[in-house]
N, CA, C and O of each residue as an XYZ file, in Angstrom:
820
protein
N     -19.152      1.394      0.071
C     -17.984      1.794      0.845
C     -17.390      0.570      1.522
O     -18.120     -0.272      2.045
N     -16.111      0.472      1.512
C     -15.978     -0.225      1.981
C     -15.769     -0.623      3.958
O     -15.691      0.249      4.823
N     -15.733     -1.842      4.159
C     -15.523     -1.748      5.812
C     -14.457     -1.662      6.571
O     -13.670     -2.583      6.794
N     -14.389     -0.334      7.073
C     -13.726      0.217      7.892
C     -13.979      0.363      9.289
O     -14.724      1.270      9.659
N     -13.396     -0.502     10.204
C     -13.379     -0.537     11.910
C     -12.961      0.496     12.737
O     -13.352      0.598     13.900
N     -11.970      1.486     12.055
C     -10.781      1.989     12.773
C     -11.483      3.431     13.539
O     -12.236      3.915     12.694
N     -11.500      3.940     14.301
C     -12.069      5.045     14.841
C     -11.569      6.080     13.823
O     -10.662      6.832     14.181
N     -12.276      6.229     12.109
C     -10.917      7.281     11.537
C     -12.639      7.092     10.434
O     -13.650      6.392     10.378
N     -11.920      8.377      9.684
C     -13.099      9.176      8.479
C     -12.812      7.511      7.562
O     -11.843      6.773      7.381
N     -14.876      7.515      7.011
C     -14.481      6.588      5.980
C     -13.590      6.915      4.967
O     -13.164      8.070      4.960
N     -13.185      6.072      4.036
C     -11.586      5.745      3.519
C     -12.138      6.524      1.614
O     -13.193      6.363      1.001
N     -10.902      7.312      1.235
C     -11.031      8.063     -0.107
C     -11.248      6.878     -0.760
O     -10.680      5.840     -0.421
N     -12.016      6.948     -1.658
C     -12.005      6.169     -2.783
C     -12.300      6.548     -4.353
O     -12.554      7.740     -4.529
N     -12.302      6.185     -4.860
C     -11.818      6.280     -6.734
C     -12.362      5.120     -7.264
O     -11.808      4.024     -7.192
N     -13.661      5.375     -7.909
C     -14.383      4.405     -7.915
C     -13.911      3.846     -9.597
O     -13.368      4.577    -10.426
N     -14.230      2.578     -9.786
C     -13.668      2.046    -10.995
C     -14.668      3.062    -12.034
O     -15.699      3.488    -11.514
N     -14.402      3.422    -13.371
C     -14.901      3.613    -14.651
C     -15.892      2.494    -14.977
O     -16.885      3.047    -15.451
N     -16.001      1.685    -14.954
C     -17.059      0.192    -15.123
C     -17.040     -0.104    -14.451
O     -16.321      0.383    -13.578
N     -17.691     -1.007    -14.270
C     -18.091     -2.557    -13.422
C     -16.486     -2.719    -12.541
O     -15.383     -2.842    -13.075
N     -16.682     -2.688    -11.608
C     -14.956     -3.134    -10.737
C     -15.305     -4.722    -10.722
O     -16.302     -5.373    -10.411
N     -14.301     -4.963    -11.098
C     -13.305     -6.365    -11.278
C     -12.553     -6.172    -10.617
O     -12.037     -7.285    -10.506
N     -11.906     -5.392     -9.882
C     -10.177     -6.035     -9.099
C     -10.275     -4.487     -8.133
O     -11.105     -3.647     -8.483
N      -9.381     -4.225     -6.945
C      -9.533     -3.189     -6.060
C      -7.930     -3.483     -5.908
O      -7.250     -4.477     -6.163
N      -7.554     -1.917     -5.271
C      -6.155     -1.821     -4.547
C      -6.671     -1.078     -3.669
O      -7.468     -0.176     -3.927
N      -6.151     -1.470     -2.202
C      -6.244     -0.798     -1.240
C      -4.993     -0.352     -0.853
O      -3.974     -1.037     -0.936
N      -5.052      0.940     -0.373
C      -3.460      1.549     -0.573
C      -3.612      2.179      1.333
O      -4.650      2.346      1.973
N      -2.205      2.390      1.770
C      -2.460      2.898      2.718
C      -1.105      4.032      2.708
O       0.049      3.855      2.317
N      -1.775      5.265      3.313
C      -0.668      6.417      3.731
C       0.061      6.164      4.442
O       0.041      5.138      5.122
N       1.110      7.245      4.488
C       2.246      7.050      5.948
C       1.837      8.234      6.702
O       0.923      9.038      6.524
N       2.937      8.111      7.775
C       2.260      8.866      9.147
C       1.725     10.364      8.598
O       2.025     10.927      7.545
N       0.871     10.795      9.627
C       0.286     12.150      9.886
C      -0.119     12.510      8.316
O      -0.317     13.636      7.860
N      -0.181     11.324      7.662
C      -1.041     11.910      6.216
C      -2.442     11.160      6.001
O      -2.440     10.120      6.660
N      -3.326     11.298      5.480
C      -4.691     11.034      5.303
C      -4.578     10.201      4.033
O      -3.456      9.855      3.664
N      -5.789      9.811      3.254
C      -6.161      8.987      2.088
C      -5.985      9.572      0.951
O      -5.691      9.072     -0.135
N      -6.279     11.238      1.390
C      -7.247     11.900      0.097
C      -6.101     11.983     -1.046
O      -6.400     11.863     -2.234
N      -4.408     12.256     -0.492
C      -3.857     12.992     -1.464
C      -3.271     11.696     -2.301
O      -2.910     11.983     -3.443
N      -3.134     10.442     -1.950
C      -3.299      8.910     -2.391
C      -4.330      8.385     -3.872
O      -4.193      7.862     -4.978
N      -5.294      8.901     -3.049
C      -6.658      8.902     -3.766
C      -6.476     10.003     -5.236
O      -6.657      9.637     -6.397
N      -6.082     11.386     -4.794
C      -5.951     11.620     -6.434
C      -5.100     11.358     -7.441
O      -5.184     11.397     -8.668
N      -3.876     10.955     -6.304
C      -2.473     10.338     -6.957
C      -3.252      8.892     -8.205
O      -2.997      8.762     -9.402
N      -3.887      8.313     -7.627
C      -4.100      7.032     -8.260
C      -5.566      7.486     -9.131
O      -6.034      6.582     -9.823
N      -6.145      8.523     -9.138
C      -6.972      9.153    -10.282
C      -5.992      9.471    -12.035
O      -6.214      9.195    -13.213
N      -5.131     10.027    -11.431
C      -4.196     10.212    -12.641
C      -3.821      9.140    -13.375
O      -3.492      9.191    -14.560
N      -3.861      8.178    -12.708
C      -2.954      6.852    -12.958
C      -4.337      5.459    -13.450
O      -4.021      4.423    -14.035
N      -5.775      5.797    -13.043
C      -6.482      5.048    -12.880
C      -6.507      4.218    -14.262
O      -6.205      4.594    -15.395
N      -6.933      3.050    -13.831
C      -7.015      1.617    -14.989
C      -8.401      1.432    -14.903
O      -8.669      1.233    -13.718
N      -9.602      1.398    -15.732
C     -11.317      1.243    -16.102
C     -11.931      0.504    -15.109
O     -12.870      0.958    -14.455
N     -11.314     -0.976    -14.891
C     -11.928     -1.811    -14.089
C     -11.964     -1.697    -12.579
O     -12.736     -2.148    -11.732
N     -10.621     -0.768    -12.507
C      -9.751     -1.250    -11.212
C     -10.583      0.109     -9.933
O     -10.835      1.218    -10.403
N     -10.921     -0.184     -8.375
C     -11.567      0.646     -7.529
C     -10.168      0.789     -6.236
O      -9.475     -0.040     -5.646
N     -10.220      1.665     -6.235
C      -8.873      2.238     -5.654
C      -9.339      2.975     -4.288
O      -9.882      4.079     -4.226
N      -9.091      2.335     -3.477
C      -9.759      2.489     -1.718
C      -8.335      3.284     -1.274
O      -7.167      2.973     -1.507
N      -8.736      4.104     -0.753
C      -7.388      4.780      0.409
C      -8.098      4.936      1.543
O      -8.922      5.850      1.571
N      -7.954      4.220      2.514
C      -8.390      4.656      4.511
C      -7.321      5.559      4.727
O      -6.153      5.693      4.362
N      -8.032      6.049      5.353
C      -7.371      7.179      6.702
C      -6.867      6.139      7.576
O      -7.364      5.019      7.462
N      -5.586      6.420      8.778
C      -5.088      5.970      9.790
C      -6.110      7.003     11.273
O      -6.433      8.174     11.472
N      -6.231      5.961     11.824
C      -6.681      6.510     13.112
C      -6.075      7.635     13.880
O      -4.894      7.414     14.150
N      -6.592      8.923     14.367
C      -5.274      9.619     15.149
C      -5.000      8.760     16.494
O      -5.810      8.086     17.130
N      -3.676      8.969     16.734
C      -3.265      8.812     17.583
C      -2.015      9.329     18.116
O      -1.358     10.004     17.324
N      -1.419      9.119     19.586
C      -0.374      9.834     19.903
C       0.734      8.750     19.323
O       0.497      7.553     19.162
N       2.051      9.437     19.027
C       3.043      8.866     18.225
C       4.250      8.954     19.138
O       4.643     10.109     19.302
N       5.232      7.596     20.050
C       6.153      7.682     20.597
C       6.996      8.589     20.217
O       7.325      9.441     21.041
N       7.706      8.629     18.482
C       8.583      8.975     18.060
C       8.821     10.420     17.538
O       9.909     10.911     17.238
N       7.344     11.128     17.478
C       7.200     12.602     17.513
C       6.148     13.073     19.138
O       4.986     13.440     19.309
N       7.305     12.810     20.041
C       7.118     13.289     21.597
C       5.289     13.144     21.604
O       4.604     14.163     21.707
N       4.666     11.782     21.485
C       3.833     11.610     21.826
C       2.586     12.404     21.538
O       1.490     12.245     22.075
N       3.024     13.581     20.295
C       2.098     14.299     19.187
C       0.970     13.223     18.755
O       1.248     12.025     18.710
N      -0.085     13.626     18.497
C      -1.092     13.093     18.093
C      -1.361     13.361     16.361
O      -1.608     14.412     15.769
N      -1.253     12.399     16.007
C      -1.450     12.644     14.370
C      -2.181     10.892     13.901
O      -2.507      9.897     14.549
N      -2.176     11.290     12.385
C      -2.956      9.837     11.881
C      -2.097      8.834     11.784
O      -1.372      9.248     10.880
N      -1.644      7.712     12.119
C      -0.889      6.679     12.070
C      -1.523      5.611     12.373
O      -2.482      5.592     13.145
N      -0.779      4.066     11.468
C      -1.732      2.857     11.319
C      -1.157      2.727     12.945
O      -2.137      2.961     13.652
N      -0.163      2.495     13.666
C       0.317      2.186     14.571
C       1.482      3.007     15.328
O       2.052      3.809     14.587
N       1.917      2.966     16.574
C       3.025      3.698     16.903
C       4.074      3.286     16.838
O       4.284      2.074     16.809
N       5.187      4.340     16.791
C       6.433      4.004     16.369
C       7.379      4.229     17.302
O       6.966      5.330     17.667
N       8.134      4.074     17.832
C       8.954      3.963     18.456
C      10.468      4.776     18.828
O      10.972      5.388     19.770
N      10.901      4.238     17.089
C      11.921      4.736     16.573
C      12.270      4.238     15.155
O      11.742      3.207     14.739
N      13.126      4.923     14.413
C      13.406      4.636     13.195
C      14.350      3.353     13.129
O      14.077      2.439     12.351
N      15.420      3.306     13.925
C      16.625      2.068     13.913
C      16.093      0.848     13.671
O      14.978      0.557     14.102
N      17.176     -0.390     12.623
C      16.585     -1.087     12.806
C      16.507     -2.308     14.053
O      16.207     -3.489     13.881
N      16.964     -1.467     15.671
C      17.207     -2.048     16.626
C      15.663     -1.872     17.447
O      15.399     -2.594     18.409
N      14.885     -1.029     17.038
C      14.215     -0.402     17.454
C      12.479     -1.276     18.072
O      11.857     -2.052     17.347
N      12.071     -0.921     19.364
C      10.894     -2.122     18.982
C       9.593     -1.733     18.604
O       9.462     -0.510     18.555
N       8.947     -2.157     18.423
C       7.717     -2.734     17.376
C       6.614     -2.306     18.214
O       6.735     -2.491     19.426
N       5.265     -1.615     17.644
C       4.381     -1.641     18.791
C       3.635     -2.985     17.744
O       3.203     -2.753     16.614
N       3.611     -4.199     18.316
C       3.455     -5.738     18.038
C       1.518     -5.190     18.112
O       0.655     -5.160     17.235
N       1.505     -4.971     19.032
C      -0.139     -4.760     19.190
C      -0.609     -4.009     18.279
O      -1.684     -4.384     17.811
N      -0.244     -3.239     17.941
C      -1.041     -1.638     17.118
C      -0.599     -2.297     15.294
O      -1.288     -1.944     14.337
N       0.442     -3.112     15.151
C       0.343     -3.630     13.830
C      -0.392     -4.778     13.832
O      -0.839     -5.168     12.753
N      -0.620     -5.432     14.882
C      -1.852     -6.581     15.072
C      -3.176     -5.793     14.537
O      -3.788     -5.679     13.475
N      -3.238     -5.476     15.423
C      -4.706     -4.227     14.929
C      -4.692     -3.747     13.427
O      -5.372     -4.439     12.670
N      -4.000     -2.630     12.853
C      -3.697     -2.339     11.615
C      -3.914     -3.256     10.938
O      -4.233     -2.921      9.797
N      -3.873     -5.066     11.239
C      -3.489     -5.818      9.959
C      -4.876     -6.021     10.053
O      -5.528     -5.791      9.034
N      -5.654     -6.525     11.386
C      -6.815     -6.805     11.288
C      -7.847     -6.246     10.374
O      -8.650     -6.827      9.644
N      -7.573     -4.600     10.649
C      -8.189     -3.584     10.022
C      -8.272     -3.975      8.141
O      -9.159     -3.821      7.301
N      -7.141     -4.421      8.101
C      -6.896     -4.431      6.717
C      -7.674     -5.329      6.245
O      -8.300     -5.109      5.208
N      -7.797     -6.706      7.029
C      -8.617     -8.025      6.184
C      -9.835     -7.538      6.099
O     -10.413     -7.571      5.013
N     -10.492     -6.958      7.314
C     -11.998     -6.425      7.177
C     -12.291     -5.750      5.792
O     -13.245     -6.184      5.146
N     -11.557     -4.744      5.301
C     -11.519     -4.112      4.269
C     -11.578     -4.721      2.954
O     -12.226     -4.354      1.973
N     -10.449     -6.151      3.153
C     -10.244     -6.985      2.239
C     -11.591     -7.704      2.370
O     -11.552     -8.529      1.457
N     -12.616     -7.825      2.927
C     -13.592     -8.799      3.767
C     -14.761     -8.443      2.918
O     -15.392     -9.217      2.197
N     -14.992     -7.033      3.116
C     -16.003     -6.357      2.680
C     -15.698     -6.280      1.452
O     -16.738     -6.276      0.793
N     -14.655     -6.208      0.714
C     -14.347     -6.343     -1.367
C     -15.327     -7.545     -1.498
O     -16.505     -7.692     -1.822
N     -14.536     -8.152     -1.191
C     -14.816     -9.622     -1.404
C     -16.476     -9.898     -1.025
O     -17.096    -10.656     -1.771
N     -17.097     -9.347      0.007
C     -18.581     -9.381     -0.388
C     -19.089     -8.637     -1.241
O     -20.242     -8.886     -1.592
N     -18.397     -7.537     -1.810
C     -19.196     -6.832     -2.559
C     -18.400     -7.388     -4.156
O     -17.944     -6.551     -4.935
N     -18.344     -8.768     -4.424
C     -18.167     -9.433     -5.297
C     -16.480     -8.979     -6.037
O     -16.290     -9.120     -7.244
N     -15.515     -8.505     -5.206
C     -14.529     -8.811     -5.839
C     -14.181     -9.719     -5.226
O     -14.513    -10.025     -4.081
N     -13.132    -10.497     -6.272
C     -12.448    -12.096     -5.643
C     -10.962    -11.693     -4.738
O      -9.972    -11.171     -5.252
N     -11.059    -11.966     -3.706
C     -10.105    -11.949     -2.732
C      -8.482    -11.955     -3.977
O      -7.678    -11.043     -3.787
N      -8.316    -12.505     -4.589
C      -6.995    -12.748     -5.763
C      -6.856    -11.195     -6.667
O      -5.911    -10.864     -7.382
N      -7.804    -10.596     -6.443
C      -8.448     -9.630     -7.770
C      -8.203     -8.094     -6.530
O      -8.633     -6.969     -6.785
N      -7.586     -8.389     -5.500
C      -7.475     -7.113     -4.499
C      -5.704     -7.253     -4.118
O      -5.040     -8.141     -3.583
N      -5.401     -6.034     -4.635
C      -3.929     -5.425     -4.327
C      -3.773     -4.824     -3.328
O      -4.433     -3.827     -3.033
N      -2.565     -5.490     -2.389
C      -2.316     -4.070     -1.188
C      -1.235     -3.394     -1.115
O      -0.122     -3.892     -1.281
N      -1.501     -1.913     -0.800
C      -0.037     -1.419     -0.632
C      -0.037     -0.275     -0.011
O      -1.120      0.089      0.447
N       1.262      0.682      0.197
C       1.237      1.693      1.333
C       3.030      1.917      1.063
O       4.052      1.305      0.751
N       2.399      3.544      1.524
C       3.581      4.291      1.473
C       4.084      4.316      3.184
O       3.339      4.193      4.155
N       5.808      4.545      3.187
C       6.195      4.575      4.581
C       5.870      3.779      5.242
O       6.126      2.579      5.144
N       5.111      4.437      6.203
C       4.952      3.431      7.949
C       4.324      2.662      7.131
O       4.782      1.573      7.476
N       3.458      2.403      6.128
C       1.884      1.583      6.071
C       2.887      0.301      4.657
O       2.521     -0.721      4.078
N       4.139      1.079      4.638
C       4.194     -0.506      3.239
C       4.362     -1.763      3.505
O       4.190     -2.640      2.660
N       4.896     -2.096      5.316
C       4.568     -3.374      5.399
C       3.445     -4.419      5.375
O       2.451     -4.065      6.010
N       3.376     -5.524      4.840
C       2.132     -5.928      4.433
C       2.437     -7.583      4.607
O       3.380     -8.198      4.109
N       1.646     -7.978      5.236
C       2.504    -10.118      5.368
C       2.127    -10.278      4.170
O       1.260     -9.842      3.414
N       3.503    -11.459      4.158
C       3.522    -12.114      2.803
C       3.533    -13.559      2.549
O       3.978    -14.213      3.493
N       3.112    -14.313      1.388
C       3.361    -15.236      1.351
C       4.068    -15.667      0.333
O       4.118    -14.731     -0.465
N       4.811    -16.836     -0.195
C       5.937    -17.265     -0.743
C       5.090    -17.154     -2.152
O       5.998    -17.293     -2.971
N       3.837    -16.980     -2.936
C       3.886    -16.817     -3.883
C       3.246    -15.071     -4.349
O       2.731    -14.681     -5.397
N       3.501    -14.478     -3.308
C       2.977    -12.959     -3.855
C       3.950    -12.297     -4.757
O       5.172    -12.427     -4.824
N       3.082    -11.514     -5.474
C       4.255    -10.391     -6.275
C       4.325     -8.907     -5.345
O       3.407     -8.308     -4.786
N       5.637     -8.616     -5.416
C       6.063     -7.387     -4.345
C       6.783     -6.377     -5.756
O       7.497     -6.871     -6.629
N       6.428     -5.072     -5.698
C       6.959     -4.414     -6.334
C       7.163     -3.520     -5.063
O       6.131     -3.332     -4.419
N       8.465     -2.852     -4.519
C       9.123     -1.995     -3.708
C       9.861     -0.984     -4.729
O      10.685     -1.231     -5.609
N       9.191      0.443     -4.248
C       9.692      1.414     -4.420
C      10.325      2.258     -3.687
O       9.849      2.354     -2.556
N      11.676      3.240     -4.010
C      11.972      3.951     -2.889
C      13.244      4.977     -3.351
O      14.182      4.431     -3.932
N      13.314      6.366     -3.130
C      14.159      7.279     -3.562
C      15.313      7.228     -2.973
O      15.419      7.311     -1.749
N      16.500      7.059     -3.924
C      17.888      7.402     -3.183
C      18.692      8.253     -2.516
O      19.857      8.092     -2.150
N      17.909      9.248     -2.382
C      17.908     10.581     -1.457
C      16.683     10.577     -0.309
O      16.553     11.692      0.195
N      15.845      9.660      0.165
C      15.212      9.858      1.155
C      16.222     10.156      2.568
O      17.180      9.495      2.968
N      15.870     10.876      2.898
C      16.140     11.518      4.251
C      15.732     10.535      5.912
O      16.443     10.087      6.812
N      14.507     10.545      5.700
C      14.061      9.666      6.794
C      14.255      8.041      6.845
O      15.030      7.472      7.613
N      13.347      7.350      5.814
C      13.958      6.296      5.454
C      15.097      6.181      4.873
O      14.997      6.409      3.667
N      16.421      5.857      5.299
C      17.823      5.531      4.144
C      17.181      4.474      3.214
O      16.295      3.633      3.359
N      18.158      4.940      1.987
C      18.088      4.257      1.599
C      18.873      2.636      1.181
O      18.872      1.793      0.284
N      19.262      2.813      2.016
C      19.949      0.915      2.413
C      19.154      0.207      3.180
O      19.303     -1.013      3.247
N      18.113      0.901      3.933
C      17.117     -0.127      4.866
C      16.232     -0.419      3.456
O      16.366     -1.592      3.108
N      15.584      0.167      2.791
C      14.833     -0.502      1.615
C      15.994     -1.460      0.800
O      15.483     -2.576      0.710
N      17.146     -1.471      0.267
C      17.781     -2.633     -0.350
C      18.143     -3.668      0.918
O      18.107     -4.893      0.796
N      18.432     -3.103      1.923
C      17.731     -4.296      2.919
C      16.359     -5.051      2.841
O      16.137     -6.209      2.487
N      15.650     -4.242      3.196
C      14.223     -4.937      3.372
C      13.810     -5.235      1.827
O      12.606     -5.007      1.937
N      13.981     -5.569      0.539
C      13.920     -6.534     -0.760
C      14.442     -7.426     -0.687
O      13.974     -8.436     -1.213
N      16.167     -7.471      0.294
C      16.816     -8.728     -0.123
C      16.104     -9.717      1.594
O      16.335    -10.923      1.673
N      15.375     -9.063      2.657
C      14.700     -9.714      3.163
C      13.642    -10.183      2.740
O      13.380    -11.375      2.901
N      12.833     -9.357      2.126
C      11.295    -10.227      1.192
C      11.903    -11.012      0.317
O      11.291    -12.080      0.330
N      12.977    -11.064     -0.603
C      13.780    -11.908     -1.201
C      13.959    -13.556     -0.587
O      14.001    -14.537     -1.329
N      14.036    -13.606      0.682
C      14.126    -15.034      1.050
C      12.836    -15.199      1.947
O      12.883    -16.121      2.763
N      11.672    -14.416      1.904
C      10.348    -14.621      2.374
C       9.484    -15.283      0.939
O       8.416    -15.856      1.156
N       9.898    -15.194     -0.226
C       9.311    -14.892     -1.313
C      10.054    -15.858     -2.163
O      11.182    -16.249     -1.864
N       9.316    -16.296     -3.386
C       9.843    -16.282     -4.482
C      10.482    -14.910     -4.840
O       9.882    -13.836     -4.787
N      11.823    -15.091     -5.224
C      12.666    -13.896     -5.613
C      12.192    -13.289     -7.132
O      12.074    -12.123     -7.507
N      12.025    -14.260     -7.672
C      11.474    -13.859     -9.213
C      10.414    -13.190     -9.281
O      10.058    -12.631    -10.319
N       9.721    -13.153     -8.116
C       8.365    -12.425     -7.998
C       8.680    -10.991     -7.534
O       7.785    -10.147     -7.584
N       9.984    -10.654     -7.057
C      10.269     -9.335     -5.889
C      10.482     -8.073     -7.608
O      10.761     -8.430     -8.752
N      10.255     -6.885     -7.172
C      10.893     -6.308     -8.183
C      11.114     -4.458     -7.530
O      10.215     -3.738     -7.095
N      12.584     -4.121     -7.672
C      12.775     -3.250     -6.623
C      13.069     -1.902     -7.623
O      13.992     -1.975     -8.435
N      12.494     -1.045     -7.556
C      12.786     -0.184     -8.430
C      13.377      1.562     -7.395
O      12.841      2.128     -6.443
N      14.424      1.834     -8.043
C      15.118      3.395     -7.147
C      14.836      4.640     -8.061
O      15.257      4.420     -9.196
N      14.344      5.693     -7.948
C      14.260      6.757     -8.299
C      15.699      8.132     -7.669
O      15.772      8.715     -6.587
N      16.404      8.194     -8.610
C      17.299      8.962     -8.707
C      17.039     10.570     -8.004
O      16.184     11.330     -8.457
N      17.650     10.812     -7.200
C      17.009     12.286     -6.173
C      15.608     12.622     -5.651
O      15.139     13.693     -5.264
N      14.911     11.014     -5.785
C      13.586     11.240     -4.988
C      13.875     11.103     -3.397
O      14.267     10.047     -2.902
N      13.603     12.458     -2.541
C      13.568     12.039     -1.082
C      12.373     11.209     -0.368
O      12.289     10.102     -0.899
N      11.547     11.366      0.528
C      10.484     10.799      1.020
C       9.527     11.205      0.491
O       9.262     12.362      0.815
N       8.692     10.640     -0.384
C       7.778     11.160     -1.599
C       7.740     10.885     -2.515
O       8.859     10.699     -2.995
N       6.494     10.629     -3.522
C       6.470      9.447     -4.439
C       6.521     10.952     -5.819
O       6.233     12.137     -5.653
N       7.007     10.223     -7.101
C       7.098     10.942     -8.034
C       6.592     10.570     -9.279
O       6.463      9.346     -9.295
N       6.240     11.099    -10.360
C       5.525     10.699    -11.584
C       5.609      9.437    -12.331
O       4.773      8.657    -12.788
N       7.759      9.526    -12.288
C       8.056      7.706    -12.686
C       7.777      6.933    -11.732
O       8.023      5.758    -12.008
N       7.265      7.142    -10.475
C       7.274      5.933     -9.640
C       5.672      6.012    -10.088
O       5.711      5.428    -11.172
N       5.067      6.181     -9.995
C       3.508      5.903    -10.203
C       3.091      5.879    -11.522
O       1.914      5.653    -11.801
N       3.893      6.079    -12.319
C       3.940      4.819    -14.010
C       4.289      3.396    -13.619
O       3.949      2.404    -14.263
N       5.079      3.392    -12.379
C       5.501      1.806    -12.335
C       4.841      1.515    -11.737
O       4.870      0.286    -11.787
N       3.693      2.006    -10.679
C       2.528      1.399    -10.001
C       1.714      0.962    -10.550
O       1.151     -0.060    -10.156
N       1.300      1.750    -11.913
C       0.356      1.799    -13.101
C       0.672      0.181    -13.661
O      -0.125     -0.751    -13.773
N       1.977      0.224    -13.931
C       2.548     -0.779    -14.710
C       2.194     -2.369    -14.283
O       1.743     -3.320    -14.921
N       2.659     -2.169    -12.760
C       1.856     -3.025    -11.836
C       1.152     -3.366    -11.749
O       0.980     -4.516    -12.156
N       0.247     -2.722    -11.203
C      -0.989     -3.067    -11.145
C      -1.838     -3.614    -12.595
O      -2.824     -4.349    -12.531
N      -1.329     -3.173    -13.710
C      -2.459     -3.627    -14.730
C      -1.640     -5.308    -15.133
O      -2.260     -6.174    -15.750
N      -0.466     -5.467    -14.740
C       0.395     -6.564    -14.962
C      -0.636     -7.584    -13.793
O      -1.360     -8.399    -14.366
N      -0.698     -7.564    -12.578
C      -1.431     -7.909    -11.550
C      -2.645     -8.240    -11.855
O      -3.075     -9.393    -11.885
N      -3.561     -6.734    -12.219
C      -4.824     -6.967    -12.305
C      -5.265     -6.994    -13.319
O      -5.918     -5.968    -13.508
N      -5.279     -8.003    -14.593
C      -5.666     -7.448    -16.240
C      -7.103     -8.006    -16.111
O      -7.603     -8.981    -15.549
N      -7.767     -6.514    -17.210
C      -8.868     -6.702    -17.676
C      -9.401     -8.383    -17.488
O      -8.620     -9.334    -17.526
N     -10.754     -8.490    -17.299
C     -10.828     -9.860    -17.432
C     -11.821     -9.967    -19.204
O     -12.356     -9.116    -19.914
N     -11.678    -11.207    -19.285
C     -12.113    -11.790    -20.904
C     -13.334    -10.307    -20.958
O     -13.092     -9.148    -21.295
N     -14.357    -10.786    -20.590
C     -15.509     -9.746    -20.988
C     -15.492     -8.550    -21.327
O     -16.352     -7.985    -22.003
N     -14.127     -7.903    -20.706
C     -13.903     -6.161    -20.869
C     -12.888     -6.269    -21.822
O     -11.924     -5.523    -21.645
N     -12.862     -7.120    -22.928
C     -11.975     -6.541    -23.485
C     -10.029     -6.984    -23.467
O      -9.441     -8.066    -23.486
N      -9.628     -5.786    -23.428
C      -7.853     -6.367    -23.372
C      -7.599     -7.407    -22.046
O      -8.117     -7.448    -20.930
N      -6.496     -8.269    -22.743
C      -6.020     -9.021    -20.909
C      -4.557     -8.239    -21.355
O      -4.157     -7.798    -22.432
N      -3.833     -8.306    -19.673
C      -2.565     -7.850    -19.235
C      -2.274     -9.235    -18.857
O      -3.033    -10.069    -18.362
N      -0.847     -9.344    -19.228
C      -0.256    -10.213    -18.175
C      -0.140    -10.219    -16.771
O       0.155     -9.172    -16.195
N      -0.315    -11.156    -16.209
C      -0.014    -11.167    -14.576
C       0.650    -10.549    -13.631
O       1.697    -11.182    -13.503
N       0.630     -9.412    -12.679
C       1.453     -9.432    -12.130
C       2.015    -10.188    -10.500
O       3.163    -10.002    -10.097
């Protein structure tokens, strides 16, 4: 299992078909858990690959009148004027390396671990040579969708641009759909290919 700090249920996981070579750690958005993540990426699973989903800690949430639900951090507000709880995504990120911490002792190579997350949880730091695949429906309701072609053409000058790749699903609202998780699939085996010993290689993603 992997290591998890967060006061929250250990994290769904989907254990590789063989020997794991490479992990994605995925994270939910608010007031949702791991599990329904976790079977999402059963359907979709690649032999090598071990597919971790954590739970978010409960906590009370500024932006739904201080309701208590699972969230990596609190929110505030949706605008993008809006401020940041700076601390609670400090924390969240911490949370994340530990996770990344514990792969990596249990012999995957830090290069060989994918991160990602729906909603509140898809921000993730970056550095100028990562690959970013951003997904997002043109009918979402909560998130618009102009803050996501915003936030690509911002990872766009955080990033090699050639590396960004932004894909829209036609009447998807907040919620992931069958073509979007062929292109996760797609991803990820582009990212994480088989290594020599097992057989097929993928190109890079």
């Amino acid at each position: 299992m992997c290591g998890n700090n967060m006061s929250a249920p250990l994290p769904a996981i989907v254990p590789a078909a063989r020997k794991a070579t490479a992990a994605v750690i995925f994270l939910h958005g608010l007031g949702d858990t791991g599990h329904g993540w976790a079977e999402a990426f059963e359907g979709i699973r690649i032999p090598h690959v071990k597919y971790i989903c954590p739970h978010a800690p409960t906590m009370p949430v500024s932006l739904n009148m201080r309701m208590s639900m699972p969230s990596w951090f609190d929110i505030y507000g949706l605008s993008p004027e809006a401020i940041e709880d700076e601390a609670g995504i400090k924390r969240a990120s911490e949370n994340v390396k530990a996770m990344i911490d514990q792969e990596v002792k249990n012999g995957i190579p830090s290069h060989r671990i994918l991160l990602g997350g729906f909603s509140q949880a898809a921000a993730n730091s970056a550095n100028k040579d990562m690959h970013l695949l951003q997904c997002h429906g043109d009918s979402d309701p909560l998130v618009p969708f102009m803050f996501g072609t915003q936030t690509v053409e911002k990872m766009k000058s955080l990033i090699n641009p050639a590396n960004v790749t932004f894909k829209s699903y036609h009447g998807l609202p907040h919620s992931a759909c069958p073509e979007e998780m062929i292109d996760v699939k797609r991803f990820i085996e582009k990212q994480l290919p088989a290594i020599s010993d097992q057989g097929s290689i993928f190109e890079s993603y």
